[in-house]
C-alpha positions in Angstrom: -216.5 35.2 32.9 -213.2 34.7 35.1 -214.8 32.6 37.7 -216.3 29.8 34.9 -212.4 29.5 33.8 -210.6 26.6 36.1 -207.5 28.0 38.1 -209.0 31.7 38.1 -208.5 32.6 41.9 -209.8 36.0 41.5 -210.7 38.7 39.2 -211.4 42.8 39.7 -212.5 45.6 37.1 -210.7 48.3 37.8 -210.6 51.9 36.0 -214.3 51.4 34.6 -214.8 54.8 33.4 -212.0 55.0 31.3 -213.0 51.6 29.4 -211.8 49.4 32.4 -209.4 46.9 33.1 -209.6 43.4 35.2 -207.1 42.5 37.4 -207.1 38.7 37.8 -205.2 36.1 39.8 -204.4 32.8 38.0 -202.7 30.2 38.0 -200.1 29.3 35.3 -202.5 26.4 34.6 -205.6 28.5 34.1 -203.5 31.6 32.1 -204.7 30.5 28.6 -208.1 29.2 29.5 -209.0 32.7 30.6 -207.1 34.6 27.7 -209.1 32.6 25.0 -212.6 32.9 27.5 -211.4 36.8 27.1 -210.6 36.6 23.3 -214.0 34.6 22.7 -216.5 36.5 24.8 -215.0 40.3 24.4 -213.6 40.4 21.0 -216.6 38.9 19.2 -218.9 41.9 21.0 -216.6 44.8 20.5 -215.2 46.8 17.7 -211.7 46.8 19.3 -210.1 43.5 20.6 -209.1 43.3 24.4 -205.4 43.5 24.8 -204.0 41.3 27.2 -201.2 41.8 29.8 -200.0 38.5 31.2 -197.2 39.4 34.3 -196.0 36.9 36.5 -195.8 37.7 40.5 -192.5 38.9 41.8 -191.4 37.5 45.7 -192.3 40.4 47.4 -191.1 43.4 49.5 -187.5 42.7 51.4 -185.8 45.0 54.5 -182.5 46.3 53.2 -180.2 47.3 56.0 -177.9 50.2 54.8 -176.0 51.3 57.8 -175.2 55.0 58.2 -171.9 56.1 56.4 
């Protein structure tokens, strides 16, 4: 389903035995394309609707020096 959705990188499931989760790389672009594929495809076929967890990627991992007091 993620890969038919234009500016989908990526996607993972993750955690499938407890119900599962996908992980998916987007672009801001793509972001609501693939929440209402999501909506569309999973809430029509399931008794409880997918809840959705949009984040946005943080810069990274620095080096802090703290020199010794």
């Amino acid at each position: 389903l993620a890969q038919s959705v234009k500016g989908v990188y990526g996607a993972r499931m993750t955690g499938g035995g407890f119900g599962g989760c996908v992980v998916a790389l987007v672009d801001q672009c793509g972001r609501d394309g693939l929440a209402r594929a999501v909506r569309e495809s999973y809430d029509t076929s399931h008794a409880t609707p997918a809840t959705l967890w949009p984040v946005d990627s943080a810069s990274g991992a620095d080096v802090c020096y703290h020199p010794a007091t």
